[in-house]
C-alpha positions as a Markdown table, in Angstrom:
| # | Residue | x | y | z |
|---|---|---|---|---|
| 1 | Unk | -34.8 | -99.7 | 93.6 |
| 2 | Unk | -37.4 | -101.7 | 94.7 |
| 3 | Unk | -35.8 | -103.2 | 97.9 |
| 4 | Unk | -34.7 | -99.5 | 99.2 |
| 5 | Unk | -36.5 | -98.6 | 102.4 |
| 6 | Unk | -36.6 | -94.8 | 103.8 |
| 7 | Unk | -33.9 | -94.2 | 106.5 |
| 8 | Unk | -35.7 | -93.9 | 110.1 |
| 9 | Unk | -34.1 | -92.3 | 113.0 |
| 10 | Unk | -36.1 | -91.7 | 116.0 |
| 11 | Unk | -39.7 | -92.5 | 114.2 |
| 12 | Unk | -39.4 | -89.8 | 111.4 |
| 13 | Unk | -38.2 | -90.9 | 107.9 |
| 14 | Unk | -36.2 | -88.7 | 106.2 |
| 15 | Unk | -35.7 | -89.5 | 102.4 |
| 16 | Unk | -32.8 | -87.7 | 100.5 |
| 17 | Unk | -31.7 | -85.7 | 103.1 |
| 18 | Unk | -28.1 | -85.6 | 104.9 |
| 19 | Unk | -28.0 | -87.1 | 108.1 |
| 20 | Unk | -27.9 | -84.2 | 111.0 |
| 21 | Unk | -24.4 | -83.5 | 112.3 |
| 22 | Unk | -23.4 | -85.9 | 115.4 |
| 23 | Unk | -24.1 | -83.5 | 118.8 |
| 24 | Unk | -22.4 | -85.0 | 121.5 |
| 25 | Unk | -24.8 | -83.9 | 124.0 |
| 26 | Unk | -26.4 | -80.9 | 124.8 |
| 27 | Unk | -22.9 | -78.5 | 126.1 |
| 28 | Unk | -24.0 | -75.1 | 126.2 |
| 29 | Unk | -21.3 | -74.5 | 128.4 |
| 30 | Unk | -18.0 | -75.6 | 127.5 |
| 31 | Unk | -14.6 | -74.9 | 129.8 |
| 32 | Unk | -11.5 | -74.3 | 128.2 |
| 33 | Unk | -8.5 | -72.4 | 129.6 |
| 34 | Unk | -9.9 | -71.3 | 133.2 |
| 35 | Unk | -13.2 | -69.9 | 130.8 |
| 36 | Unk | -16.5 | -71.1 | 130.6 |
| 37 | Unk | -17.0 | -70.5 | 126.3 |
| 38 | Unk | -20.9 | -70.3 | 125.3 |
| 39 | Unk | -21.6 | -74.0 | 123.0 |
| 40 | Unk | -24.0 | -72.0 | 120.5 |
| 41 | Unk | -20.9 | -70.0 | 119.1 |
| 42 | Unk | -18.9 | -70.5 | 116.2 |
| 43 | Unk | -15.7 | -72.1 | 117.2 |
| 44 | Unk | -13.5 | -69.2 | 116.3 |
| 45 | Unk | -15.9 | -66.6 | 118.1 |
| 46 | Unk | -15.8 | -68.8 | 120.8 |
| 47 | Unk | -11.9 | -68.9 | 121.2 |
| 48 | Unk | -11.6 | -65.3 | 121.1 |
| 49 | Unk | -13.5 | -64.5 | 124.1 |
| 50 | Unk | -10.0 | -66.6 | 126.1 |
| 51 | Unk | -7.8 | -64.3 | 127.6 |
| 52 | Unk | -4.6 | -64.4 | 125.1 |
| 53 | Unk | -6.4 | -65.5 | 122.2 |
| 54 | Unk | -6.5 | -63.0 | 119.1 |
| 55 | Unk | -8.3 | -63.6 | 115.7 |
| 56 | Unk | -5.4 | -64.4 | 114.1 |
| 57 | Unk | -4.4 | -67.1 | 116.5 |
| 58 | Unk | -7.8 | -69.1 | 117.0 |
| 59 | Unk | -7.9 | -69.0 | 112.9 |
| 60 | Unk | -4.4 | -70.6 | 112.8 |
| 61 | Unk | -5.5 | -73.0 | 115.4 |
| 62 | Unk | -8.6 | -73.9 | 113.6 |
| 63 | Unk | -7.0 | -73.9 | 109.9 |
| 64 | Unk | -3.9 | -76.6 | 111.5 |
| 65 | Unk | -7.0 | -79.2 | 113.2 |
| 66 | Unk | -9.5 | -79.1 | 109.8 |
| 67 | Unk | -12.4 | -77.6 | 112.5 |
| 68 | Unk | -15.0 | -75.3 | 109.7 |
| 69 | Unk | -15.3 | -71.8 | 110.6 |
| 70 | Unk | -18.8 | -72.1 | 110.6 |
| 71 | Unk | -19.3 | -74.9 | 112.9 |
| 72 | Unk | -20.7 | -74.6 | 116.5 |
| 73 | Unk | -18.3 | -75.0 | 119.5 |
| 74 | Unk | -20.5 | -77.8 | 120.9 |
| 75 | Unk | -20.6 | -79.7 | 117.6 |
| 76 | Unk | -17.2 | -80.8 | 118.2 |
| 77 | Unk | -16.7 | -84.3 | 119.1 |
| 78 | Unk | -14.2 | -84.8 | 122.3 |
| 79 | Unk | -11.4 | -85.8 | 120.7 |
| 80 | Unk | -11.1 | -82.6 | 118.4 |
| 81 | Unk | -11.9 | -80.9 | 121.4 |
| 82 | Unk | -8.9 | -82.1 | 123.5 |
| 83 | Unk | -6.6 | -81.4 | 120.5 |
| 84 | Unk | -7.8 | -77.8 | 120.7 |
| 85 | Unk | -7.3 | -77.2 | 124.1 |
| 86 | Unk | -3.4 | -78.9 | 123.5 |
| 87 | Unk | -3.1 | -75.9 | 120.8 |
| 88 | Unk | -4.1 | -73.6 | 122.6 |
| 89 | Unk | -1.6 | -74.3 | 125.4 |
| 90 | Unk | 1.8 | -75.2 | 123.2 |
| 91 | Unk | 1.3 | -74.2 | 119.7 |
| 92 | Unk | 4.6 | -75.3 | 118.5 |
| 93 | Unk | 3.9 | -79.0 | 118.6 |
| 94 | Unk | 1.7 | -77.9 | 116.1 |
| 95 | Unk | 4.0 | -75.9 | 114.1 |
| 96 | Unk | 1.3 | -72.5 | 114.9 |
| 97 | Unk | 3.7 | -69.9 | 113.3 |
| 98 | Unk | 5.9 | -68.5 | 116.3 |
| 99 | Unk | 5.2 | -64.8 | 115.7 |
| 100 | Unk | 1.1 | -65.3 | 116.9 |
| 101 | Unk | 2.6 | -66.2 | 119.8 |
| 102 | Unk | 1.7 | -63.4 | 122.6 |
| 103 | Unk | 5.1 | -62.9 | 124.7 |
| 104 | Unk | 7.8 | -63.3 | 122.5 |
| 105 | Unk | 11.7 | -63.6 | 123.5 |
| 106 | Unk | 11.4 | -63.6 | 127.0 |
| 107 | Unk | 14.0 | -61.7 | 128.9 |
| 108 | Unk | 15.5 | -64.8 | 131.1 |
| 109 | Unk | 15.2 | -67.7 | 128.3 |
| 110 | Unk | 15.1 | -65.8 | 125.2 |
| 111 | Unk | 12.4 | -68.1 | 123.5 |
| 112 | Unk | 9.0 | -67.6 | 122.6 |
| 113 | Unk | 5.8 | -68.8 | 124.9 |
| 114 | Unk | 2.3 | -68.4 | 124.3 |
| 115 | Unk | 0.1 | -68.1 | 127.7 |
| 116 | Unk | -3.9 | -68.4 | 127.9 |
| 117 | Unk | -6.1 | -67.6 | 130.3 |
| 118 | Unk | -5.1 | -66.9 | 133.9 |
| 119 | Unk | -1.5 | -67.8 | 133.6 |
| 120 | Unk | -1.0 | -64.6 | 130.7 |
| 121 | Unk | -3.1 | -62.3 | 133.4 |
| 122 | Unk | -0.6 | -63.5 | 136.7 |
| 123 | Unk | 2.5 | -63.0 | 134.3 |
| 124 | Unk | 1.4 | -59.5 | 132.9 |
| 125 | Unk | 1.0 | -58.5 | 136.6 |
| 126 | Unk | 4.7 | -60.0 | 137.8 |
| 127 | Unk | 6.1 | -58.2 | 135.0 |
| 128 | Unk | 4.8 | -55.3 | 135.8 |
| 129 | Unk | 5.7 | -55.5 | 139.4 |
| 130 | Unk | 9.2 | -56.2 | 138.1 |
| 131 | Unk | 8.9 | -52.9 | 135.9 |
| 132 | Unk | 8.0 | -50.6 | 138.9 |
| 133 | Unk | 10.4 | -52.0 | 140.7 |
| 134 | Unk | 13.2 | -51.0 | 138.7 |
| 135 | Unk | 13.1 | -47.7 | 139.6 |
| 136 | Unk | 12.9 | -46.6 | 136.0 |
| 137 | Unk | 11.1 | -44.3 | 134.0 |
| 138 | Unk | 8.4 | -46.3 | 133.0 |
| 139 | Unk | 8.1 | -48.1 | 136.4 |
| 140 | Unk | 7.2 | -44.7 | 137.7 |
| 141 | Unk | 4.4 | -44.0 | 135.4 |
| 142 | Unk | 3.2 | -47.4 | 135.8 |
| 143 | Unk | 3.2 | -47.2 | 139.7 |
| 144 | Unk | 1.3 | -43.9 | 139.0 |
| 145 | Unk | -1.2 | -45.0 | 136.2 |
| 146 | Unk | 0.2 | -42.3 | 133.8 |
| 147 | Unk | 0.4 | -43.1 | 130.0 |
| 148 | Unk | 3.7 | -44.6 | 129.6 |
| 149 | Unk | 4.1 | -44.5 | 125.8 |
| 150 | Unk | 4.9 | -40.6 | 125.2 |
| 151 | Unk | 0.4 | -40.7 | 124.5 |
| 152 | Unk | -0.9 | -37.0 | 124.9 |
| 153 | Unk | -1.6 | -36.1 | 128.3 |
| 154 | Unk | -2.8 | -32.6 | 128.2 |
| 155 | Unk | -6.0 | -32.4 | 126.9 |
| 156 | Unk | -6.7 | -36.4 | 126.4 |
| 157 | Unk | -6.8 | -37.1 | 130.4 |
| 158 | Unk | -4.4 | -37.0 | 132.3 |
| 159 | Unk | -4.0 | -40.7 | 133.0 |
| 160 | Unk | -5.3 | -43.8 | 132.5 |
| 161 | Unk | -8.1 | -43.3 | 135.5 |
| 162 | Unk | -9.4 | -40.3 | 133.7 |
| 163 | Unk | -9.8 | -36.7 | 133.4 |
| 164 | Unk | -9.6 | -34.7 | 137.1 |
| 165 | Unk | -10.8 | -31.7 | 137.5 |
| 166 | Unk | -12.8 | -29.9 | 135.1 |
| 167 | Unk | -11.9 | -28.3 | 132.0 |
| 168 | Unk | -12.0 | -24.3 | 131.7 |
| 169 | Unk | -14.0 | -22.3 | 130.4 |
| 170 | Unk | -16.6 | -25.2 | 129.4 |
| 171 | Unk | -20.1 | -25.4 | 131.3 |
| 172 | Unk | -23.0 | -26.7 | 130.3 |
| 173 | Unk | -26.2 | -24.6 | 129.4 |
| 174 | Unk | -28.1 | -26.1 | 132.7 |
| 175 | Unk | -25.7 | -25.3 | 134.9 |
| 176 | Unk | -24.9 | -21.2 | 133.0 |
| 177 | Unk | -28.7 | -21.2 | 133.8 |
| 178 | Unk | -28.3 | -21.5 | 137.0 |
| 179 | Unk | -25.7 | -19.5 | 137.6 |
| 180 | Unk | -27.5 | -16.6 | 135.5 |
| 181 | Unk | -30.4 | -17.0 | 138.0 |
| 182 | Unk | -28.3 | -16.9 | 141.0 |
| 183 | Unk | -26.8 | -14.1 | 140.1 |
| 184 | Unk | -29.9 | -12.6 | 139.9 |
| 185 | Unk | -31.6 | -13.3 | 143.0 |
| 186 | Unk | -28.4 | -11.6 | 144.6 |
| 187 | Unk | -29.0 | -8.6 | 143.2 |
């Protein structure tokens, strides 16, 4: 191997060693799905922090387009990344199971979407508009922040915006002190 030279990339020779994975610039920030995603996460971390994405889902999405668990969300080369956010927003063209989808059977079309981002937060709203307006039971509790799902109420808050009022019989030392020294001073 005498007419073998050492590989040089940008004035340092590197001899036996892998060439560095391609990084197509410096993204730190990366915008997918109305949400800015942080470029020195792991792809699948990354996904997770959309709105609509579970871990189930961002592993099927990586698992269908090859992308390694392991790899960094702005080592991705533009291509791959266009592919992912076209998962993310119909996973049927490619074939994503249909039961990771997040609103299944919908009441007016019967079929199976899966939303991201701002569009699953505006649709969660309208249908629970829809809900209180049906003069139901559940639209009541929703219109009144209770716990709609028969959750204990008595001694686990009494809605979803917390515990009113104080619970009986339960002070804390501090305040007993006080009250012993008030009491006290009365006399």
């Amino acid at each position: 191997m005498q007419g073998s030279k050492p590989v040089q990339t940008q004035g340092k020779s590197q001899q036996g060693k892998p060439p560095a994975p391609k990084v197509v610039g410096e993204r730190k920030i990366i915008r997918i799905a109305d949400t800015d995603l942080n470029g020195d996460k792991k792809v699948g971390d990354a996904l997770r922090d959309i709105h609509g994405v579970s871990f189930s889902f961002s592993n099927a999405v990586m698992r269908v387009l090859g992308i390694e668990y392991n790899k960094k969300l702005q080592e991705i080369d533009d291509n791959t990344l266009s592919k992912l956010k076209e998962a993310l927003y119909d996973p049927k063209k490619y074939n994503i199971p249909v039961w990771l989808c997040n609103w299944r059977k919908d009441e007016h079309s019967g079929l199976d979407y899966h939303y991201v981002g701002n569009e699953l937060k505006s649709k969660v709203t309208l249908h629970i508009q829809n809900i209180k307006s049906s003069r139901t039971y559940r639209g009541y509790r929703h219109s009144f922040n209770y716990k709609l799902r028969g959750q204990r109420v008595k001694s686990r808050g009494a809605n979803t915006r917390g515990r009113i009022g104080s619970t009986m019989g339960v002070t804390k030392k501090t305040a007993q002190q006080q009250q012993a020294g008030t009491e006290e001073k009365k006399k």
